[in-house]
PDB file of N, CA, C, O and CB in Angstrom:
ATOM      1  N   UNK A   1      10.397 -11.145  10.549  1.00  0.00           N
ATOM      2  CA  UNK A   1      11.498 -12.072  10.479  1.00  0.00           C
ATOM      3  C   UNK A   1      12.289 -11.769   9.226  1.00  0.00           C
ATOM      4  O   UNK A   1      11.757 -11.430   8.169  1.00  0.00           O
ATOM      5  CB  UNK A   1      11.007 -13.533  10.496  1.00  0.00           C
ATOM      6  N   UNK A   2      13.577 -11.908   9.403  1.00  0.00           N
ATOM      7  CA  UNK A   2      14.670 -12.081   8.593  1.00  0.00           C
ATOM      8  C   UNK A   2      14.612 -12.875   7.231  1.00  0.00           C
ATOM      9  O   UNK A   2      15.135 -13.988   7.281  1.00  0.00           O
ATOM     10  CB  UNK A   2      15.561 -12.645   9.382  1.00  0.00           C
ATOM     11  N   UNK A   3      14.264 -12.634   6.461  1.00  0.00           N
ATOM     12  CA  UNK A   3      14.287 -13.703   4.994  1.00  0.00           C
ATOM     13  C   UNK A   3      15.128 -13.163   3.691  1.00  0.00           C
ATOM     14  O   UNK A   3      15.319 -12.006   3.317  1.00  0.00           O
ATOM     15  CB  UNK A   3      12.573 -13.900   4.333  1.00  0.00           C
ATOM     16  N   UNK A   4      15.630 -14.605   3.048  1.00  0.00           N
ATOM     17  CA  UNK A   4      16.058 -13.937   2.304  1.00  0.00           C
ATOM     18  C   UNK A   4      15.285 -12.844   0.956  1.00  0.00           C
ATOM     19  O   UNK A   4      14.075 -12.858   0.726  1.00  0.00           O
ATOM     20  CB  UNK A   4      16.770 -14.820   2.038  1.00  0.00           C
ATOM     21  N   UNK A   5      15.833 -12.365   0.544  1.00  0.00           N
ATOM     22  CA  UNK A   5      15.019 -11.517  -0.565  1.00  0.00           C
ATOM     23  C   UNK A   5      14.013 -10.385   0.181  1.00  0.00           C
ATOM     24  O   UNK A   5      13.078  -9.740  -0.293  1.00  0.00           O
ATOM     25  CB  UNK A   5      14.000 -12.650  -1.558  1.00  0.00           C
ATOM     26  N   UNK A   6      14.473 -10.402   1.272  1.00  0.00           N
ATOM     27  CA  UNK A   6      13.472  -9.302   2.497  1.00  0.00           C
ATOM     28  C   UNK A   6      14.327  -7.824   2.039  1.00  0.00           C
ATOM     29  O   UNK A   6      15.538  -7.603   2.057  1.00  0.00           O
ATOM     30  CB  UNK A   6      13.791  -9.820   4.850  1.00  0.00           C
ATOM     31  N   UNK A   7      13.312  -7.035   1.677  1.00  0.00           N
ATOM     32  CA  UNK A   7      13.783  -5.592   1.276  1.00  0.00           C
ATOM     33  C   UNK A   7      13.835  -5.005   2.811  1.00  0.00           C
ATOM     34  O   UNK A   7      12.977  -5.109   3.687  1.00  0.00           O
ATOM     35  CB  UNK A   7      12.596  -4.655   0.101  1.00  0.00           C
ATOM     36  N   UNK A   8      15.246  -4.290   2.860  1.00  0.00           N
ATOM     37  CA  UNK A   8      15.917  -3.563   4.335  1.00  0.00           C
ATOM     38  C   UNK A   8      14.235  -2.128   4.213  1.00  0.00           C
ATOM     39  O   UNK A   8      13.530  -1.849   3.244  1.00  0.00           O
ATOM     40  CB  UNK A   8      18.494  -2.529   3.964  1.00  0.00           C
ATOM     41  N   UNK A   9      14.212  -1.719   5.319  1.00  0.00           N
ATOM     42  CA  UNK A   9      13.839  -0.405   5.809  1.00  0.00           C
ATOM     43  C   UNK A   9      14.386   0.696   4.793  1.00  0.00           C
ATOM     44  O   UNK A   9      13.548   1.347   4.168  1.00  0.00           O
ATOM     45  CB  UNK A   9      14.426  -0.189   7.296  1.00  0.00           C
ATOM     46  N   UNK A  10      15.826   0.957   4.579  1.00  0.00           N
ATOM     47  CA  UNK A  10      16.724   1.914   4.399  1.00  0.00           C
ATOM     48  C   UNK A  10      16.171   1.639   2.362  1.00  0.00           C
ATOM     49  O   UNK A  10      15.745   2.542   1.642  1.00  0.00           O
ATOM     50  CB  UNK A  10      18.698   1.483   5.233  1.00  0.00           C
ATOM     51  N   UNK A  11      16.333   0.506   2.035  1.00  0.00           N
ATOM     52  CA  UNK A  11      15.961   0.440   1.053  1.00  0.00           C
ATOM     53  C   UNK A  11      14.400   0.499   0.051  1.00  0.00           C
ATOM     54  O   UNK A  11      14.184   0.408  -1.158  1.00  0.00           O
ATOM     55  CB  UNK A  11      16.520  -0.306   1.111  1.00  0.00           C
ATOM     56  N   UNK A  12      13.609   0.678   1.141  1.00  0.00           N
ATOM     57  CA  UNK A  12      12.076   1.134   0.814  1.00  0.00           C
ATOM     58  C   UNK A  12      12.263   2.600   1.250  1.00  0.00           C
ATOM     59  O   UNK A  12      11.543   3.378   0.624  1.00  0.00           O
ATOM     60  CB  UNK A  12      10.708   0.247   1.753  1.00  0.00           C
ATOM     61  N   UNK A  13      12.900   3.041   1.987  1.00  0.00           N
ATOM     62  CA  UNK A  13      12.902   4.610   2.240  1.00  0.00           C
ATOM     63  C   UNK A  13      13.721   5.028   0.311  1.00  0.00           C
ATOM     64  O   UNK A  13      13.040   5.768  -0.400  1.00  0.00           O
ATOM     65  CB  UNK A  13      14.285   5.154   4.176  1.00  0.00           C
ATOM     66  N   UNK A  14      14.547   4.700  -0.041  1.00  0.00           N
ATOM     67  CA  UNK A  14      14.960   5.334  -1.143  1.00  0.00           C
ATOM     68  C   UNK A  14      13.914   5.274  -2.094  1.00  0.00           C
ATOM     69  O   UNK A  14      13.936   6.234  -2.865  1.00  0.00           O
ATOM     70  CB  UNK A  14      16.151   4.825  -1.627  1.00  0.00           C
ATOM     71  N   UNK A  15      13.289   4.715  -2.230  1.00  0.00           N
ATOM     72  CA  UNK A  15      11.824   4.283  -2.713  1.00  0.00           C
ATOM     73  C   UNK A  15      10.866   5.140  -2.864  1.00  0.00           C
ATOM     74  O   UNK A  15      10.133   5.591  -3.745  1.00  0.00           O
ATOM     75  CB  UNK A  15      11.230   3.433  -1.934  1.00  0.00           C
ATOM     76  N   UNK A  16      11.131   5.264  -1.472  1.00  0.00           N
ATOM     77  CA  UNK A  16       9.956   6.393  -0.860  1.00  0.00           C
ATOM     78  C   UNK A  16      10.535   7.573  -1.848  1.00  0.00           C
ATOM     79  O   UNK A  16      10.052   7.849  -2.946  1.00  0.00           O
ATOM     80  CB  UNK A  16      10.045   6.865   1.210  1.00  0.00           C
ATOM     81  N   UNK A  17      11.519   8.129  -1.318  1.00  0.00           N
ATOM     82  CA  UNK A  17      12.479   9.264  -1.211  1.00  0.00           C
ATOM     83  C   UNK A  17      11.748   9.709  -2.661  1.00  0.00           C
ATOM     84  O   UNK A  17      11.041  10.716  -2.651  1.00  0.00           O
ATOM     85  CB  UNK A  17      14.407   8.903  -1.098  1.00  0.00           C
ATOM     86  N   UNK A  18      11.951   8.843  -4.076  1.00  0.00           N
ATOM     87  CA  UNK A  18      11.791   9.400  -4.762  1.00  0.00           C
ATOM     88  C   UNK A  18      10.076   9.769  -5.769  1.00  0.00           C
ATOM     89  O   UNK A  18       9.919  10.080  -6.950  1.00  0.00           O
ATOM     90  CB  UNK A  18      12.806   8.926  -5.130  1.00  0.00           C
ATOM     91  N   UNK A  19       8.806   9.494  -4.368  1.00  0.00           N
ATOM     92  CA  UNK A  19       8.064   9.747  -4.848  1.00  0.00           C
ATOM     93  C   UNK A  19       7.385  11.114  -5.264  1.00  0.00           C
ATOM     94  O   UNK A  19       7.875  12.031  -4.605  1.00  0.00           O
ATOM     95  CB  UNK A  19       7.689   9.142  -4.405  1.00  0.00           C
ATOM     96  N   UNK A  20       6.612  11.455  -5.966  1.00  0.00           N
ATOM     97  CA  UNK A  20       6.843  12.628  -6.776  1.00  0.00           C
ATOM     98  C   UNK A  20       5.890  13.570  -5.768  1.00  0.00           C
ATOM     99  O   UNK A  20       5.872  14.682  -6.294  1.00  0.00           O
ATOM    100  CB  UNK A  20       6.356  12.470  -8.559  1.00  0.00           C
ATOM    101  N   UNK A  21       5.094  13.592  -4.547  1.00  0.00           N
ATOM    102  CA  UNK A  21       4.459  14.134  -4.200  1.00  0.00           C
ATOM    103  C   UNK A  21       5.034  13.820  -2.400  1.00  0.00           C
ATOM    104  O   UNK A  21       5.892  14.467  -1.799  1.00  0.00           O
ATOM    105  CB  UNK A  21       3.155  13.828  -4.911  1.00  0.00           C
ATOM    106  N   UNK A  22       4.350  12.811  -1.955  1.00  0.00           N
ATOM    107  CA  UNK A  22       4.903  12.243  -0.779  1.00  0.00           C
ATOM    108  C   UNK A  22       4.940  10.746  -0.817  1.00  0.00           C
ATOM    109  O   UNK A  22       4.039   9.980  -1.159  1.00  0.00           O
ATOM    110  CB  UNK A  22       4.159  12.692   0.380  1.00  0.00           C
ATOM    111  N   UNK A  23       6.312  10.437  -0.348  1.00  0.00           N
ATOM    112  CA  UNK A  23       6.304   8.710  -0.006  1.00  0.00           C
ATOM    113  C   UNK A  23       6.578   8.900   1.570  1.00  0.00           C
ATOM    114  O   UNK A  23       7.194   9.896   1.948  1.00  0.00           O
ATOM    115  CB  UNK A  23       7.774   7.565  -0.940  1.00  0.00           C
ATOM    116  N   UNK A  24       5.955   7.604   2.798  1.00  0.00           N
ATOM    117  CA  UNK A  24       6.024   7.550   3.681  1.00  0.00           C
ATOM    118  C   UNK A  24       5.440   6.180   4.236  1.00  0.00           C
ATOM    119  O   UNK A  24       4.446   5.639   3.752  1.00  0.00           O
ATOM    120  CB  UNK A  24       5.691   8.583   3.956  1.00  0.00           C
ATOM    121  N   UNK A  25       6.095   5.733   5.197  1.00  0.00           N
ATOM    122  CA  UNK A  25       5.548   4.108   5.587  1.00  0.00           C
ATOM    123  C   UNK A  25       4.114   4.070   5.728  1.00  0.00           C
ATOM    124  O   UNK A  25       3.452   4.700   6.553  1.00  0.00           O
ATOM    125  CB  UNK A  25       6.137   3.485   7.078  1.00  0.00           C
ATOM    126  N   UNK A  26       3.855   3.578   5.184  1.00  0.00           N
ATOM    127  CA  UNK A  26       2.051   2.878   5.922  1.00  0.00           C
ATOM    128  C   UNK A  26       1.698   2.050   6.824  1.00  0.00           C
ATOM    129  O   UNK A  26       1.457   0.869   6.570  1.00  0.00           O
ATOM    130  CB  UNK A  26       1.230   2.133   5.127  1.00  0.00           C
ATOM    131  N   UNK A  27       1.635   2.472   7.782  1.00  0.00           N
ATOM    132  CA  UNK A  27       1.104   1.670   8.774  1.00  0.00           C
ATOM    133  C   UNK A  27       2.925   0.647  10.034  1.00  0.00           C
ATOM    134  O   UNK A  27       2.887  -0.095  11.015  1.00  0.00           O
ATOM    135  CB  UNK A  27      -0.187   0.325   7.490  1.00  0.00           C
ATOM    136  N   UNK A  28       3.997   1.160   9.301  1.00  0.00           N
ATOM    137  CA  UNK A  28       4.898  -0.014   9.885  1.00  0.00           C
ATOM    138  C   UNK A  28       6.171   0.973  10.495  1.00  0.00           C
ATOM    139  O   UNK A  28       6.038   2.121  10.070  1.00  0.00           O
ATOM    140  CB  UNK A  28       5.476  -1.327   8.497  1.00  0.00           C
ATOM    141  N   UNK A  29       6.877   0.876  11.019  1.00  0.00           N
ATOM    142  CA  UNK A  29       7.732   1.299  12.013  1.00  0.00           C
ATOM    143  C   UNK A  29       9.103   1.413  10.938  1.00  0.00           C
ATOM    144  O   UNK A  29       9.654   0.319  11.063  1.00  0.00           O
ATOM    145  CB  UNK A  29       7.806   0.148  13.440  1.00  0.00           C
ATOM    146  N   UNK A  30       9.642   1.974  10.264  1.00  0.00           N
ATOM    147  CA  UNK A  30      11.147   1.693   9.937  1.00  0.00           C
ATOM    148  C   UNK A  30      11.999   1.611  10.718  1.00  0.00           C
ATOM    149  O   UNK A  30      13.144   1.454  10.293  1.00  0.00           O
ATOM    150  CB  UNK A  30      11.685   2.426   9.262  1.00  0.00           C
ATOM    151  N   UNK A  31      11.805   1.671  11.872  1.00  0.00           N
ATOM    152  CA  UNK A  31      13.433   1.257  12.754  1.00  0.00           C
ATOM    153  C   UNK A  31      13.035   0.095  13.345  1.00  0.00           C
ATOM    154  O   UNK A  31      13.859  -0.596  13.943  1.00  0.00           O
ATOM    155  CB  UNK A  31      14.119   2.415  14.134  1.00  0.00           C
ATOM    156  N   UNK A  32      11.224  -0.398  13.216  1.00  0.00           N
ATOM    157  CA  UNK A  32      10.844  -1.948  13.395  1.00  0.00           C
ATOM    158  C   UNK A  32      11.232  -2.634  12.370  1.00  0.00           C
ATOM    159  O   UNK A  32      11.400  -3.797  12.735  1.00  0.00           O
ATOM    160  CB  UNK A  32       9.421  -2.272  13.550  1.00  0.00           C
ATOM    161  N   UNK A  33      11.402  -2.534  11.547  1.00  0.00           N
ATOM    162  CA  UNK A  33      10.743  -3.382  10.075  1.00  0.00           C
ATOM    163  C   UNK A  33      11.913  -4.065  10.055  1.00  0.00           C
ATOM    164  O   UNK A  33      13.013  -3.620  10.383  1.00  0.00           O
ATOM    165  CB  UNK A  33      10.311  -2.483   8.409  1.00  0.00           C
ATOM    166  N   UNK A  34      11.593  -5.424   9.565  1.00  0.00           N
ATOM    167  CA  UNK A  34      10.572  -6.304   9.337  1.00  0.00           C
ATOM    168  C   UNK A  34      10.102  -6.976  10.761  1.00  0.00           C
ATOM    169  O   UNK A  34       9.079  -7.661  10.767  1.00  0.00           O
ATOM    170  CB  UNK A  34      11.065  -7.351   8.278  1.00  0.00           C
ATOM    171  N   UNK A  35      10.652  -6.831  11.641  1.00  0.00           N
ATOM    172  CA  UNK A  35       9.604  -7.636  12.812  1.00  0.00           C
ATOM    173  C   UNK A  35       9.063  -6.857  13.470  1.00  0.00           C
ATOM    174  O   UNK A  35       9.246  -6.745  14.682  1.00  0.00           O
ATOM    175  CB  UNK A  35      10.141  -8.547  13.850  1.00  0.00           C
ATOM    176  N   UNK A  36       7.880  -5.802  12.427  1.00  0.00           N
ATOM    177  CA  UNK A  36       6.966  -4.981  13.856  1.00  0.00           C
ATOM    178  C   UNK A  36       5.495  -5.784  13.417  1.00  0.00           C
ATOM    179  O   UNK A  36       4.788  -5.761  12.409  1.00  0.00           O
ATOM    180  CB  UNK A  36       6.783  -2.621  13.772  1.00  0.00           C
ATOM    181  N   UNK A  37       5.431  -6.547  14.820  1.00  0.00           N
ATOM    182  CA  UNK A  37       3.557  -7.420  14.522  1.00  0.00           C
ATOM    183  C   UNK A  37       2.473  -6.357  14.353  1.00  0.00           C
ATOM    184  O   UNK A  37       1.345  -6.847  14.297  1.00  0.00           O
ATOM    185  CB  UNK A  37       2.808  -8.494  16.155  1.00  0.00           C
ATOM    186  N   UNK A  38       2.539  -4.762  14.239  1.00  0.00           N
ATOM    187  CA  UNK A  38       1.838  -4.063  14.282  1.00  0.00           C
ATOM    188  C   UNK A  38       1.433  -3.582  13.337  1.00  0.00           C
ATOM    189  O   UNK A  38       0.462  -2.825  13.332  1.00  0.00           O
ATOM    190  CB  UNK A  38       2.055  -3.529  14.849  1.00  0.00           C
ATOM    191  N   UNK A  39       2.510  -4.129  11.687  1.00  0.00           N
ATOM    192  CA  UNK A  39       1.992  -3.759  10.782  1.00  0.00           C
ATOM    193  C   UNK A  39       0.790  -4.363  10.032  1.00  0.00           C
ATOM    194  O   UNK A  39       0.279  -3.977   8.981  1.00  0.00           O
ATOM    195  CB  UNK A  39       2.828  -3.631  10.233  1.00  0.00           C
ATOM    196  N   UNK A  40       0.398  -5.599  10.971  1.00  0.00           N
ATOM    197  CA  UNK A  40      -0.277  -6.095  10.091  1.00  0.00           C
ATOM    198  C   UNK A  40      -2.133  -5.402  10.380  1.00  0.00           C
ATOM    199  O   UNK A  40      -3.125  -5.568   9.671  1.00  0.00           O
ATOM    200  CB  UNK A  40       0.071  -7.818  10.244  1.00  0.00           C
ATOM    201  N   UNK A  41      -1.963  -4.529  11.860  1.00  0.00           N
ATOM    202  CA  UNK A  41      -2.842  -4.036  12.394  1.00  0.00           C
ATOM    203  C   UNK A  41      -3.109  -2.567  11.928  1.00  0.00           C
ATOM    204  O   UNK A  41      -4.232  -2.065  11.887  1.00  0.00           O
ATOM    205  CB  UNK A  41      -2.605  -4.228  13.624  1.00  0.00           C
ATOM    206  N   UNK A  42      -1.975  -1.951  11.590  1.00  0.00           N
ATOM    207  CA  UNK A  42      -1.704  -0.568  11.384  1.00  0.00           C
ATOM    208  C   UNK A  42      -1.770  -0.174   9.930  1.00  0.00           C
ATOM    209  O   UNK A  42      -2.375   0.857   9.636  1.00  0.00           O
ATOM    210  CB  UNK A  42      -0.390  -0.232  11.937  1.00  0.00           C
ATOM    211  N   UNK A  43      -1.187  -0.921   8.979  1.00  0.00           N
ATOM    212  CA  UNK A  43      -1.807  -0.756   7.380  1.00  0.00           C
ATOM    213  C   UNK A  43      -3.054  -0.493   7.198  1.00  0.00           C
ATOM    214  O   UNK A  43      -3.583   0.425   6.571  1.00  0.00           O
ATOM    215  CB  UNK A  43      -1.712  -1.901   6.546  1.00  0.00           C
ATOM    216  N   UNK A  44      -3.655  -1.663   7.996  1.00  0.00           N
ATOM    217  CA  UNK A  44      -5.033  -1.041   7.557  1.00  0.00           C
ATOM    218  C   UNK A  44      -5.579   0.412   7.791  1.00  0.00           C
ATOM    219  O   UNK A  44      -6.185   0.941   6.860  1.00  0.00           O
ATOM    220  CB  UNK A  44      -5.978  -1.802   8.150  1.00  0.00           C
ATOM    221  N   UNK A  45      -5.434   0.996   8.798  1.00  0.00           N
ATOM    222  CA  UNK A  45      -5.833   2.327   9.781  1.00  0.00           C
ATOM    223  C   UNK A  45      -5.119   3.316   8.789  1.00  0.00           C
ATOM    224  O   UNK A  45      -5.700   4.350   8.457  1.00  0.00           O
ATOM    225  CB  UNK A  45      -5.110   2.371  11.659  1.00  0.00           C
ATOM    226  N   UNK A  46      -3.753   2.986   8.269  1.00  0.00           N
ATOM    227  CA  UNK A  46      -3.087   3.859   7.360  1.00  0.00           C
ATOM    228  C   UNK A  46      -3.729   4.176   6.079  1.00  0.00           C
ATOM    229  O   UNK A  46      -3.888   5.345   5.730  1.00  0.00           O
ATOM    230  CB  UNK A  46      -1.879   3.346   7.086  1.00  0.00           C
ATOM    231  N   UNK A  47      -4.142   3.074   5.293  1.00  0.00           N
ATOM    232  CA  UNK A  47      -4.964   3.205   4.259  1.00  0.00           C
ATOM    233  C   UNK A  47      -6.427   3.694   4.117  1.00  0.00           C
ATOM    234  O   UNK A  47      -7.096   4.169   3.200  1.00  0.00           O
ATOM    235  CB  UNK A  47      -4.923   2.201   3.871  1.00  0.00           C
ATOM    236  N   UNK A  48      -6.658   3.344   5.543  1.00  0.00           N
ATOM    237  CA  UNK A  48      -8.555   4.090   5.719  1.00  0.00           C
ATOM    238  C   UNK A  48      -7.952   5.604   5.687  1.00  0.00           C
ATOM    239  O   UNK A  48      -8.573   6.389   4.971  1.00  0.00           O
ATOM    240  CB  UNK A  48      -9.790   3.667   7.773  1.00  0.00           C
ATOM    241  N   UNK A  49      -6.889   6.072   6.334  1.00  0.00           N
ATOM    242  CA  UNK A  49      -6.337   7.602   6.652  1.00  0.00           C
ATOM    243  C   UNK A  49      -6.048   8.243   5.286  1.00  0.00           C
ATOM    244  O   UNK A  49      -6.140   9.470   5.246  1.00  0.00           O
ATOM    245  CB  UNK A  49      -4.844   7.631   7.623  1.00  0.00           C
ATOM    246  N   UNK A  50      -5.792   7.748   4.432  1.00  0.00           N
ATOM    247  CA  UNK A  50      -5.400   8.330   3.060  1.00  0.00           C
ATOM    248  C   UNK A  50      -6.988   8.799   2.631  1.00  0.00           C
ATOM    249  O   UNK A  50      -7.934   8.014   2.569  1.00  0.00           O
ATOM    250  CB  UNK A  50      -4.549   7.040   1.868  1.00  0.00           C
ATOM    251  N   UNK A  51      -7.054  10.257   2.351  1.00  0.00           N
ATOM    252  CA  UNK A  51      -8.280  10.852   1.296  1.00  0.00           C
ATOM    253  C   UNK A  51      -8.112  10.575   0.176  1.00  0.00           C
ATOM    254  O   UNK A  51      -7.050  10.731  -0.428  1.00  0.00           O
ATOM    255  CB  UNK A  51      -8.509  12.242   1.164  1.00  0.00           C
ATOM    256  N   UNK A  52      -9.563   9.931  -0.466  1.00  0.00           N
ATOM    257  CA  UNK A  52     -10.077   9.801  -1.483  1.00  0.00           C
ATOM    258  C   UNK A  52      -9.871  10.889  -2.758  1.00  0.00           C
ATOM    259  O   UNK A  52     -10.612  11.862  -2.900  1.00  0.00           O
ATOM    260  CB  UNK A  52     -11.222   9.643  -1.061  1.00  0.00           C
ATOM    261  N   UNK A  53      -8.636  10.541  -3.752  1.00  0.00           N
ATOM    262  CA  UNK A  53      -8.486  11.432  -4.525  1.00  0.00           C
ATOM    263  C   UNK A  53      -9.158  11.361  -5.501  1.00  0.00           C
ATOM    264  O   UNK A  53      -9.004  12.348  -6.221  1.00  0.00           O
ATOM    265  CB  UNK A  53      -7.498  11.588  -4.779  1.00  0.00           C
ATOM    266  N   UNK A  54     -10.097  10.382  -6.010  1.00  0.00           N
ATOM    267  CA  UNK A  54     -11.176  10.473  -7.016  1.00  0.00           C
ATOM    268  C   UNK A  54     -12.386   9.569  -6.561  1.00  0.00           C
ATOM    269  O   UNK A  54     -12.193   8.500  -5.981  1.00  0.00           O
ATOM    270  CB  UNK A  54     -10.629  10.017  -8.467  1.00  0.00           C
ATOM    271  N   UNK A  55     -13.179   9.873  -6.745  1.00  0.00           N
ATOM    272  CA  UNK A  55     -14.749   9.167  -6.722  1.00  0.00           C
ATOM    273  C   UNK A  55     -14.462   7.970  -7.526  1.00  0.00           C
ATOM    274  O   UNK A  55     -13.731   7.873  -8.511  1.00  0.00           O
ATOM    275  CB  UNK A  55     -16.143  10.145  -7.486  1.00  0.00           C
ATOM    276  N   UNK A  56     -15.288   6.924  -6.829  1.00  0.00           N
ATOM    277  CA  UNK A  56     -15.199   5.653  -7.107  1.00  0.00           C
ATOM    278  C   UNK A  56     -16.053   5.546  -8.554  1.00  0.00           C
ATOM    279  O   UNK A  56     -17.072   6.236  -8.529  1.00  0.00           O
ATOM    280  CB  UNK A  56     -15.740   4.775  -5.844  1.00  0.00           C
ATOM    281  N   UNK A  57     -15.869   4.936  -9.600  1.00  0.00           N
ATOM    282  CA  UNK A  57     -16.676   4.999 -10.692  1.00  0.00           C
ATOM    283  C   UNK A  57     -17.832   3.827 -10.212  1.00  0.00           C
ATOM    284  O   UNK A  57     -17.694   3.031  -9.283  1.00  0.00           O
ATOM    285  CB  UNK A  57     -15.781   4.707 -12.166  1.00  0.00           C
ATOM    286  N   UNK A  58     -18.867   3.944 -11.012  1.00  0.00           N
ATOM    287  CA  UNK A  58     -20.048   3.142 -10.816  1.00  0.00           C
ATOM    288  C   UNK A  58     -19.747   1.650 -11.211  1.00  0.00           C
ATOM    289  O   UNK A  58     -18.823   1.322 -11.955  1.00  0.00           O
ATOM    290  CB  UNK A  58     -21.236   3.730 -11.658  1.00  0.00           C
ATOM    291  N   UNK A  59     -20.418   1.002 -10.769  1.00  0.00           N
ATOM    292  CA  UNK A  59     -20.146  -0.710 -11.068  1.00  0.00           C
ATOM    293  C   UNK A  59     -20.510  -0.950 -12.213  1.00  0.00           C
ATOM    294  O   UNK A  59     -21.482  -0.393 -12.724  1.00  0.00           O
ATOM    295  CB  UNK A  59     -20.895  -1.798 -10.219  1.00  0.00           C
ATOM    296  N   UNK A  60     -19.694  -1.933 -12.875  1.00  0.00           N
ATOM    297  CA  UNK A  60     -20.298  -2.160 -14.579  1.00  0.00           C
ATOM    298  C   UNK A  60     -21.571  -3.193 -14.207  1.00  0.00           C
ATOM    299  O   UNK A  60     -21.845  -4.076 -13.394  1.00  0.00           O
ATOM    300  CB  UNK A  60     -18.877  -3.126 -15.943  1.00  0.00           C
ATOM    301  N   UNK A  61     -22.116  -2.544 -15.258  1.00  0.00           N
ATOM    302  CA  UNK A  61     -23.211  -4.084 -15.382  1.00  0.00           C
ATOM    303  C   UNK A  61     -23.042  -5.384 -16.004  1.00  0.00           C
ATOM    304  O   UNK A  61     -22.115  -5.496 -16.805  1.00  0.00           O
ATOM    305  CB  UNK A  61     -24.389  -3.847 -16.097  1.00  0.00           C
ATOM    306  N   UNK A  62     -23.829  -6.446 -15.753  1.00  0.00           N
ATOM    307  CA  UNK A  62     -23.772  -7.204 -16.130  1.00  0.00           C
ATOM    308  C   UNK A  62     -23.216  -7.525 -17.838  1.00  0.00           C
ATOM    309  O   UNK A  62     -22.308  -8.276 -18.193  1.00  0.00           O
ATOM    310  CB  UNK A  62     -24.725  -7.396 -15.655  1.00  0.00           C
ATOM    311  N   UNK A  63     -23.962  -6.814 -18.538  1.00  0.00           N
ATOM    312  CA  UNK A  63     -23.973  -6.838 -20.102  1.00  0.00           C
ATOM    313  C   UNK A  63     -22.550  -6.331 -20.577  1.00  0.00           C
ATOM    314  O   UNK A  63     -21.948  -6.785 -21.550  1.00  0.00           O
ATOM    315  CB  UNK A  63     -25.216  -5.826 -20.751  1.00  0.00           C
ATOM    316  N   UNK A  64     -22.053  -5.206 -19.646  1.00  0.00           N
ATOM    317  CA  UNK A  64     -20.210  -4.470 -20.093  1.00  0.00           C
ATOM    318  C   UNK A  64     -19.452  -6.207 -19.680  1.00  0.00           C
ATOM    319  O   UNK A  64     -18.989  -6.990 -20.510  1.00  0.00           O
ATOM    320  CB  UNK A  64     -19.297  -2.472 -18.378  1.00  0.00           C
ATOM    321  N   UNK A  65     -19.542  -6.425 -18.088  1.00  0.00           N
ATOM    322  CA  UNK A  65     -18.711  -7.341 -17.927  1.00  0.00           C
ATOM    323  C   UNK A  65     -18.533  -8.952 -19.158  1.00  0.00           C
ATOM    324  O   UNK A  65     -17.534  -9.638 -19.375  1.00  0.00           O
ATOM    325  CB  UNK A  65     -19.144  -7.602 -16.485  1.00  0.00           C
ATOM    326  N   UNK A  66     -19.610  -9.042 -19.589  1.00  0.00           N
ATOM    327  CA  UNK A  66     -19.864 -10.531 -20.331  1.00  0.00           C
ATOM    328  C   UNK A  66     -19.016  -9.756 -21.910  1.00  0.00           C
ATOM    329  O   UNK A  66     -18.259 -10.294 -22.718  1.00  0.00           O
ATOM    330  CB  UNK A  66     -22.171 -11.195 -20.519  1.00  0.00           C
ATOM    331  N   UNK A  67     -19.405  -8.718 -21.868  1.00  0.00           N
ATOM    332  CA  UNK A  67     -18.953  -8.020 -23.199  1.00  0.00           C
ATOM    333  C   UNK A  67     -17.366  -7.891 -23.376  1.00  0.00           C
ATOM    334  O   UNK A  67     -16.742  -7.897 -24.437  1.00  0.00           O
ATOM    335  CB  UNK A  67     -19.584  -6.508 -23.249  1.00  0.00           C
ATOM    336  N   UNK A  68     -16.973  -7.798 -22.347  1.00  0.00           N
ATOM    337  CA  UNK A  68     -15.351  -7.435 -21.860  1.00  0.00           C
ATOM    338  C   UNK A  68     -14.719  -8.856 -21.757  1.00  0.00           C
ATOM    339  O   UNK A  68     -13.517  -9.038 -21.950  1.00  0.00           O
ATOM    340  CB  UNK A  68     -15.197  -6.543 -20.161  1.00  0.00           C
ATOM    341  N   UNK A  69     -15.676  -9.946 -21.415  1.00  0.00           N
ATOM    342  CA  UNK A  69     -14.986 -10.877 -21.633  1.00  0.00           C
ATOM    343  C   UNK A  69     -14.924 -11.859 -22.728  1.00  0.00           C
ATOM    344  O   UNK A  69     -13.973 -12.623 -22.898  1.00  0.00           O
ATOM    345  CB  UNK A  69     -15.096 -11.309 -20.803  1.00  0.00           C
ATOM    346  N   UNK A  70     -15.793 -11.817 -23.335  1.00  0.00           N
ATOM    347  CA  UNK A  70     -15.837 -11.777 -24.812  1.00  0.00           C
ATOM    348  C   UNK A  70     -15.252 -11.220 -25.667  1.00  0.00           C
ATOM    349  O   UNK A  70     -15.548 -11.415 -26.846  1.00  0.00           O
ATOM    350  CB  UNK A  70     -16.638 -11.529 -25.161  1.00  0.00           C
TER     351      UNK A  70
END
């Protein structure tokens, strides 16, 4: 749906345009957007599709987190 402050298609493509490797929709239709109900199904599938460019670091422990918030 139509709202105000709703960024156009044409204006997330310039967006795109200038990312330094590749920019490209995730998961949503640009000649849908904003009323394709499929993005809310298709982001996800888009983001599982993106490879893992670094290994996940290990979970802090208990003692970093209390420390960090302190």
């Amino acid at each position: 749906m139509d709202s105000v402050g709703t960024v156009t298609a044409g204006q997330w493509q310039r967006i795109l345009d200038r990312a330094r490797t590749t920019g490209l929709f995730a998961g949503v239709s640009a000649r849908r957007y904003p009323s394709d109900p499929q993005t809310f199904f298709g982001f996800q599938r888009a983001l599982r599709a993106i490879p893992n460019r670094y290994p996940l670091p290990p979970p802090l422990s208990l003692v970093a987190v209390t420390g960090f918030l302190a």
